[in-house]
C-alpha positions, 0 to 999 in steps of 0.5 A: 578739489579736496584734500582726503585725510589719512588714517592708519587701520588694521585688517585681517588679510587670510585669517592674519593681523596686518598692521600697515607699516610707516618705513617704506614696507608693505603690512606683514603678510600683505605681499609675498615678495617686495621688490628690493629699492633701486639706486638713486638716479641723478641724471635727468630723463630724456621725458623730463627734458623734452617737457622741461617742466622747470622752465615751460611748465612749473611757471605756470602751474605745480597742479597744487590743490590737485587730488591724482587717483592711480588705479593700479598696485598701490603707490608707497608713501614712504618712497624719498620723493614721494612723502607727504604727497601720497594720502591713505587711499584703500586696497581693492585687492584684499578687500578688507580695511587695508590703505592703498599707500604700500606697493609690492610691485613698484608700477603704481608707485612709479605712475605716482611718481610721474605725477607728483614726485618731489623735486630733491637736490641733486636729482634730476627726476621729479614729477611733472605735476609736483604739487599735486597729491596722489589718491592710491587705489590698490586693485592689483598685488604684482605688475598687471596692465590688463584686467577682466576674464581670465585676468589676475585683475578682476573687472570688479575691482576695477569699476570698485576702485574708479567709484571709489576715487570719485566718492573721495572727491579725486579730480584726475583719475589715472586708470593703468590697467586696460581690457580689451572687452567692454565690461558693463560693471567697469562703464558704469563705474566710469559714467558715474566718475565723470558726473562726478567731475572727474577726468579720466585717464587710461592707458590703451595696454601693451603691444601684446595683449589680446583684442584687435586694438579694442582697449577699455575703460579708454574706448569709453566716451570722453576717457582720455585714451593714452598710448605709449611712445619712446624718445623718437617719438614713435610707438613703442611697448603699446598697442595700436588702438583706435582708442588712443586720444594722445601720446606721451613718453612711455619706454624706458622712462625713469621713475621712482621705485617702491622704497627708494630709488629709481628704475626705468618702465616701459608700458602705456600706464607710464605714459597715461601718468604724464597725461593725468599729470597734464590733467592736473596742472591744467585743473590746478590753473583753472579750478573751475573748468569743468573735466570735459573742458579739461579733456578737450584742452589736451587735445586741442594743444596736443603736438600734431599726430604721427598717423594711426595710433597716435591720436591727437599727437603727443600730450604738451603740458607746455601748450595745454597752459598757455594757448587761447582757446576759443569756447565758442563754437566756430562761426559758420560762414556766410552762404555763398551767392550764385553769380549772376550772368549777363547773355550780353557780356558773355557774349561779347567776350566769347565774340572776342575770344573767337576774334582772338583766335581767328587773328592769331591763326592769320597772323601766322599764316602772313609770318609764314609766307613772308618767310617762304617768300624771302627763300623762293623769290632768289630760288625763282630769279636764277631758274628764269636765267637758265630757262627753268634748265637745271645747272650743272656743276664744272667738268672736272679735269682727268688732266694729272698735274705734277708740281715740282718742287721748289728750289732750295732756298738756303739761309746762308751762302754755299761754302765756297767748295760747292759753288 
């Protein structure tokens, strides 16, 4: 992990001087139009509370000594919230001499700031990995999530961008675009990242964008795939690809705006900056784990998954700090032994079990004559009585009998006049 020094250059973008500019504006002639900066925002994010980086992840690690590469449309230096924390980098996009810290489109400055923004008092934004710093690798001038054929991205520039943040020594590489073709060129250039020990993260891209779920460079091996999730906890403005490893929070997430302020994003490249940042806290806490090792950590503390599409679960920086893995490999279990079988035993029990059953059934023969015993005795002793005669009932008399009614009772005595 090394810091890579910044420096100021001039290049020659379409036959003009552009002369990078220090107070949050890209080069002249370098966009033909800025985004304007936001409004501060001072409340906290629904992302920001559910990993509460304060008190569950700041404890443990800031991702200090951290180098970030963000693949994507720059990342502005001169954002509030990002000073000091952004190095030179290099834009792809001109291909001349230009640095890659000024941002036209504010998506890369947003990523970067997911990672490493600053804390500032009174606001409640700040990035999960603020001690990290960010290495910006410009392959794009306005908002892209996809690169390759008949994209404004070509894939060139991408594999371009990914070699170039593994010369410079990047740890985590954050790729934001995604295609849904495997391009040899962006593969090699992936390979090449990872031999040089680094982890990369890419985000699998957006709901509508073309392919059967097929995302590149995340399909590649050991790439942390990354898919977006809103504050329920489901899918949202991301596809469902079998090359999504984890989730994190990706709509309506607030991050930081190119020049100042704050805006709210939705997109997998959102949610593939919490995982870079995750990447870089753990780096930060184990300098000498291996980016494999790295990789294999988030998935193991990832929060259970939902179903399809989510991968291992949602990223936990939480989990990836504190839990006790095992390196180990498991430990196979002992072959199981067949049981041994005594004829003798087997066949006294089954001799008893047929014993059982033979008692049973008797046993229940006796109950049941007993009882019919108790009602046909009584039933027999009358019929011998009549001679085994049926008995008849008594005649019933036709005989109409008249009561009269009673005489009047009287509670008191009769006036005189009536006795």
């Amino acid at each position: 992990m090394r810091r890579i020094a910044a420096v100021c250059a001039v290049a020659l973008v379409g036959g003009m001087v552009v002369t990078p500019s220090a107070v949050a504006k890209p080069p002249a002639g370098a966009c033909n139009s800025a985004d304007p900066g936001m409004q501060t925002v001072s409340t906290m994010p629904w992302a920001q509370r559910t990993f509460d980086p304060r008190r569950a992840v700041w404890p443990h690690s800031t991702g200090r000594g951290v180098v970030v590469a963000v693949v994507g449309s720059g990342v502005d230096a001169d954002h509030p919230q990002l000073r000091g924390a952004v190095l030179r980098g290099t834009d792809f996009h001109f291909e001349g001499s230009l640095p890659g810290n000024f941002d036209c489109d504010s998506q890369g400055t947003a990523v970067a700031s997911l990672i490493a923004a600053r804390p500032r008092a009174g606001v409640g934004f700040a990035g999960l990995a603020p001690g990290a710093e960010v290495l910006p690798v410009r392959v794009s001038d306005r908002s892209a999530t996809a690169f390759g054929p008949g994209e404004q991205v070509t894939s060139r520039h991408v594999a371009s961008g990914i070699r170039y943040a593994a010369e410079q020594g990047a740890d985590v590489i954050a790729v934001t675009l995604a295609s849904s073709h495997s391009i040899a060129r962006v593969r090699d250039a992936v390979e090449y990242a990872r031999k040089r020990d680094a982890v990369v993260v890419a985000a699998v891209g957006g709901a509508d964008d073309e392919g059967a779920g097929a995302s590149y460079p995340a399909g590649y091996p050991g790439v942390l795939g990354v898919a977006a999730v809103n504050y329920r906890g489901t899918l949202d403005q991301s596809r469902v690809s079998p090359h999504t490893d984890v989730v994190a929070p990706g709509a309506d997430v607030l991050a930081a705006a190119r020049e100042r302020g704050h805006n709210y994003y939705s997109g997998s490249e959102f949610a593939a900056g919490f995982v870079a940042a995750t990447a870089a806290l753990v780096r930060a806490q184990h300098p000498t784990m291996k980016a494999g090792k790295v990789v294999q950590r988030i998935l193991a503390t990832a929060d259970p998954s939902r179903g399809l599409g989510y991968g291992k679960g949602m990223v936990n920086p939480h989990r990836a700090l504190t839990d006790k893995l095992v390196d180990d490999d498991p430990v196979p279990l002992a072959a199981m032994k067949p049981r041994t079988v005594d004829p003798a035993y087997e066949a006294a029990v089954s001799w008893w079990r047929r014993a059982g059953s033979i008692a049973m059934a008797v046993t229940g023969l006796l109950v049941l004559g007993a009882v019919l015993g108790l009602v046909l005795v009584p039933s027999v002793r009358r019929a011998r009585r009549r001679r085994w005669l049926p008995s008849r009932a008594a005649p019933v008399s036709t005989e109409r009998v008249v009561e009269a009614p009673p005489d009047e009772v009287f509670l008191f005595p009769k006036p005189p006049a009536e006795q």
